[in-house]
C-alpha positions in Angstrom: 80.9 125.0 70.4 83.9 125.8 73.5 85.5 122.5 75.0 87.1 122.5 78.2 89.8 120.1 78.4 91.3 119.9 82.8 94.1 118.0 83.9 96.1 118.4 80.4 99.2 117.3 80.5 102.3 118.4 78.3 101.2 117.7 74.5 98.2 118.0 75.0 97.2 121.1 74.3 98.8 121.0 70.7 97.4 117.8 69.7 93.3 118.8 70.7 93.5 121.9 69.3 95.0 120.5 66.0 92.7 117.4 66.2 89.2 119.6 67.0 89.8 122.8 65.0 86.2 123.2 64.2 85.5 123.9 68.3 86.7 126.7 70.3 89.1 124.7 72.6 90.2 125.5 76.3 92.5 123.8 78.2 94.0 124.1 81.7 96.8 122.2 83.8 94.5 122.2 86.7 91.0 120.4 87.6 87.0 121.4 87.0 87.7 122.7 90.6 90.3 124.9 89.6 89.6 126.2 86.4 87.8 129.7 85.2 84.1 127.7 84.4 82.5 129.4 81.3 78.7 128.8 81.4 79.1 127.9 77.5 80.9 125.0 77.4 79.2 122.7 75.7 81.9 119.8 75.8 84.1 119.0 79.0 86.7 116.2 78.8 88.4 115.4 82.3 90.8 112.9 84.0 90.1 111.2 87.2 90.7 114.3 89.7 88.2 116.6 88.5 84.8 115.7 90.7 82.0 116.6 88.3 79.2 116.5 90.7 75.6 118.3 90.1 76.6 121.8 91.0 79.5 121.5 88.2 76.9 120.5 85.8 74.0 123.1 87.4 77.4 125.3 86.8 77.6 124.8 82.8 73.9 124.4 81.7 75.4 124.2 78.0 77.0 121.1 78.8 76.0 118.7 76.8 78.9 115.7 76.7 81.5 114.5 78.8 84.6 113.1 77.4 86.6 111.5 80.3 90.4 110.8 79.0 90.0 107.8 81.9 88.6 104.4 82.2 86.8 104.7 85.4 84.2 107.4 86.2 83.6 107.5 89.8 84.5 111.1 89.9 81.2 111.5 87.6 77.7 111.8 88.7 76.5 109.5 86.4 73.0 110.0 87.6 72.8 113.6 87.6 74.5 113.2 84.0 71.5 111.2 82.6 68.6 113.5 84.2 70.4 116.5 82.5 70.7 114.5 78.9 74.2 114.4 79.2 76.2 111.8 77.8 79.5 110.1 79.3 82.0 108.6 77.2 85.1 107.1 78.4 88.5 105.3 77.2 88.1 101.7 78.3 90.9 100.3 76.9 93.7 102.1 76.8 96.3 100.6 79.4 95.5 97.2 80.6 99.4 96.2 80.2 100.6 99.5 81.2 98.9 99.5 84.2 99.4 95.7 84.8 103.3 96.3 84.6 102.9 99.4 87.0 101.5 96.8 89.7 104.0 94.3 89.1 106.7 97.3 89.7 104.8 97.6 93.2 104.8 93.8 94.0 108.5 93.5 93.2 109.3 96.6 95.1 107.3 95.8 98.4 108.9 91.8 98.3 111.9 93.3 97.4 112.2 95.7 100.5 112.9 98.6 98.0 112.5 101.6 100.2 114.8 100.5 102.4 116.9 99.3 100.4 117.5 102.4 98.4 117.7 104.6 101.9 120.6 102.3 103.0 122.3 102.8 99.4 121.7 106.9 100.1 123.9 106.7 102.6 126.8 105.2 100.8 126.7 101.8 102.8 126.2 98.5 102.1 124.1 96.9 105.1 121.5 94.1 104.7 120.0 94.8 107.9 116.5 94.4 107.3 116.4 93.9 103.6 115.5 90.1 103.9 112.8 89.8 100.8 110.5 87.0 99.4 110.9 84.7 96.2 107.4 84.8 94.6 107.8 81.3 92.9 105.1 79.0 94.7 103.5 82.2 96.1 100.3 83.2 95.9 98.4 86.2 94.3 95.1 87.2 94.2 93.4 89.5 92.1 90.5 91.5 93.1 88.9 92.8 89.6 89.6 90.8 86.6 89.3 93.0 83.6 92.3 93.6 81.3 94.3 95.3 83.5 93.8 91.6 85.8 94.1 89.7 83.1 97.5 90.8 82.1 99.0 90.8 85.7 97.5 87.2 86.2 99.8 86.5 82.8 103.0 88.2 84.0 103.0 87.0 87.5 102.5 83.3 85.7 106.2 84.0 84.2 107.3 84.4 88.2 105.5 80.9 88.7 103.2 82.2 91.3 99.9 80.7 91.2 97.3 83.2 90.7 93.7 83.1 91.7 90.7 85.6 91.1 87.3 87.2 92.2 85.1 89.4 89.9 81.3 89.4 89.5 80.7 88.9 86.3 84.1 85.9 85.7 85.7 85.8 82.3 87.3 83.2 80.4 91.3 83.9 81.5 93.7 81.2 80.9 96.4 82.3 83.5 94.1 82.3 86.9 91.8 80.3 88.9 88.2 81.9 90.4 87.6 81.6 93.9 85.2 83.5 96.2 86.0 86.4 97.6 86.8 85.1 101.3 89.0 82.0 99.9 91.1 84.3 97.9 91.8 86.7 100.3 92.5 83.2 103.1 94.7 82.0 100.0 96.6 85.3 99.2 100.3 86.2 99.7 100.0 89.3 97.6 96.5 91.0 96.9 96.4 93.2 94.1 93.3 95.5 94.0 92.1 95.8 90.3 88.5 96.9 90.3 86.6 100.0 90.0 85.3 102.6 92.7 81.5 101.8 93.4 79.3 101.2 96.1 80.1 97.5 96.2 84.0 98.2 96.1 83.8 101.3 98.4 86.5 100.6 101.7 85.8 96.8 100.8 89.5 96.6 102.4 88.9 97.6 105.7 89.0 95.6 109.3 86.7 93.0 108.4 88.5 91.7 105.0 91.9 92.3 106.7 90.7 89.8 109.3 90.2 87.3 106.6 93.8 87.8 105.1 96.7 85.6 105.5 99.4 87.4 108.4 102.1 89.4 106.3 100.3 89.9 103.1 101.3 92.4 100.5 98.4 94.9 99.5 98.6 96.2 96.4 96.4 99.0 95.0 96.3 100.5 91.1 92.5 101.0 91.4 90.8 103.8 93.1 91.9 105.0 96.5 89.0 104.3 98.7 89.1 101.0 97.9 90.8 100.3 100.9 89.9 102.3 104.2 93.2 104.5 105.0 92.6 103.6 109.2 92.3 99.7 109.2 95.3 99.4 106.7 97.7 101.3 108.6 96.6 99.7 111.7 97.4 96.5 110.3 100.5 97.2 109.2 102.0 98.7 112.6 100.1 95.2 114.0 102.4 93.5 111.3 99.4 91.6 109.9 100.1 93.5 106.6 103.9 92.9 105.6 103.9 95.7 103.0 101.5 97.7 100.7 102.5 99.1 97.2 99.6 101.7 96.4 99.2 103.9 93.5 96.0 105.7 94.7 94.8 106.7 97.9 92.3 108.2 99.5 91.2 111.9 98.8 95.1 112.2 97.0 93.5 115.4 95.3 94.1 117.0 98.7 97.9 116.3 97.4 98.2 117.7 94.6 99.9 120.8 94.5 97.5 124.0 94.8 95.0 121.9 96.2 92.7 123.3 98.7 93.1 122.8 102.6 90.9 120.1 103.5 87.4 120.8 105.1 86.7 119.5 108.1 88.2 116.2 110.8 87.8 113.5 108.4 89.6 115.3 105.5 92.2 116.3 107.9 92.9 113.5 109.3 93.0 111.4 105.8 95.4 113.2 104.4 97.5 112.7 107.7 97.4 109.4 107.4 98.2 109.6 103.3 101.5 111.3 104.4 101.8 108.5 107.6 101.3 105.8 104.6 104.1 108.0 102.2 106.6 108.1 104.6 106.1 104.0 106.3 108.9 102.1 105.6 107.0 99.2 104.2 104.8 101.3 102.0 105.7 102.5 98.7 103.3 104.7 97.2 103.3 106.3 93.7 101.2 109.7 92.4 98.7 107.6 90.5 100.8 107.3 87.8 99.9 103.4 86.8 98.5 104.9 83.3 101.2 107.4 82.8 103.3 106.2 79.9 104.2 107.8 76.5 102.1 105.4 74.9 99.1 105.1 77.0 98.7 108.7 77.0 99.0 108.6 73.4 96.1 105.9 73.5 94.2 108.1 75.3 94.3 111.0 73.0 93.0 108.8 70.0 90.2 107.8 71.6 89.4 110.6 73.3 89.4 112.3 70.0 87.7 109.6 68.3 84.7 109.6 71.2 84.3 113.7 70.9 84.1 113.6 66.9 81.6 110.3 67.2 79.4 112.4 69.4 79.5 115.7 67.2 78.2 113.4 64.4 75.3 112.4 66.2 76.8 108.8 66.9 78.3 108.6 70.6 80.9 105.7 71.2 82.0 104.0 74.7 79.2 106.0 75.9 78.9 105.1 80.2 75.8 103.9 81.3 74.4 104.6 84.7 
């Protein structure tokens, strides 16, 4: 059986191959979009940038599995997977505290005027001009999405003595937050730090409306999916000034950035990704290349399981599998 592996990133190759050496194994740097498709490939494991919609899977009629080395699967046609017999596993816990400790690096950097700061240090002066920051002790910060990932920032940002309050759907026993409803948390919030999943619920759930609701100069910060906050109504609020700063590890469309990406099709791509480079270059912004998961030990993580979830299914026993 051929495996296509996308997205793989240095090690990989060496460790699949070694790990799978009954299957015929592929691998390339780039995404689905951007590989050489074989019609045979009867496993595909992805990362979060390769959109496998139904004309990649109408595209590989051997496909049978799909092992994504990620814990969310937006970028999966989950339906389209189930009417073609296709099942999804995915790695659902392989980085809670790595990407928890990415976030904190954003809230520190955004209170901590950061940006700035180091652009006055590149030019070999010392000038606090406009480097005033916050103390977080007796601030307030809510977390959208309360999974691991919210469940470890909830503990760290307890060790800054902020209070720390919550919304998810289906609440969990955490010891280091309070639940609120959605409107009181973001009314209550001095930093917002989005944790949750892409989906049609979550989908631009930060847009003009919620930014209405939020208290004037709050810090946005965003380690889950992109299009959890619409692009337009955030930077509109903070040239308004009613965001003070937003620390975002995903945007919008961002495969448009990659490099060798295609040009984007049509106004609204074209104008997203001017607004992703408005966002890059804001002084109040700091954005990283969705790189929240990218530690030596998270990727490691990742590997195993993804291993572990490809061998489960060969033997007729699928594990994490995603339902629809």
């Amino acid at each position: 059986m051929r495996i296509l592996f996308t997205e793989c990133k240095e090690g990989d190759e060496a460790l699949f191959r070694a790990a799978l050496d009954s299957l015929e194994v592929i691998t390339t740097n780039g995404t689905l979009a951007e590989a050489d498709e074989d019609a045979a490939i009867g496993i595909l494991s992805v990362m979060a940038h390769s959109h496998i919609g139904t004309d990649g899977m109408d595209a590989l009629p051997s496909l049978r599995f799909i092992a994504t080395r990620s814990t969310g699967v937006d970028h999966i046609d989950l339906e389209s997977a189930r009417d073609r017999g296709i099942v999804v596993s995915n790695v659902p816990s392989y980085g809670g505290r790595t990407v928890a400790e990415h976030t904190m690096l954003l809230i520190l950097a955004v209170a901590k005027n950061l940006p700035a700061a180091l652009k006055c240090a590149g030019t070999g002066k010392f000038d606090l001009s406009g480097l005033v920051g916050v103390d977080f002790a007796g601030k307030t910060l809510g977390i959208v999405g309360v999974g691991q990932i919210g469940e470890c920032l909830a503990t760290m940002a307890n060790g800054f003595d902020m209070e720390v309050v919550g919304y998810d759907p289906e609440p969990r026993d955490v010891l280091d937050l309070t639940y609120v409803e959605l409107a009181d948390l973001y009314r209550r919030s001095d930093f917002l730090a989005l944790c949750c999943p892409l989906n049609d619920a979550t989908r631009h759930m930060i847009g003009r409306s919620a930014i209405a609701q939020l208290k004037p100069g709050v810090f946005v910060i965003n380690t889950g999916r992109g299009a959890v906050i619409d692009s337009v109504a955030l930077y509109e609020a903070l040239e308004a000034g009613n965001v003070g700063g937003a620390g975002l590890d995903v945007l919008e469309m961002e495969h448009l950035l990659r490099p060798g990406a295609r040009e984007p099709v049509g106004e609204k791509e074209a104008a997203i990704v001017a607004l992703n480079k408005s966002l890059m270059l804001h002084q109040r912004v700091v954005v990283t290349p969705h790189m929240a998961f990218y530690t030596a030990e998270a990727l490691e993580r990742i590997r195993e399981v993804t291993v572990e979830n490809i061998t489960r299914f060969l033997s007729g026993s699928p594990t994490n599998v995603v339902h629809n």
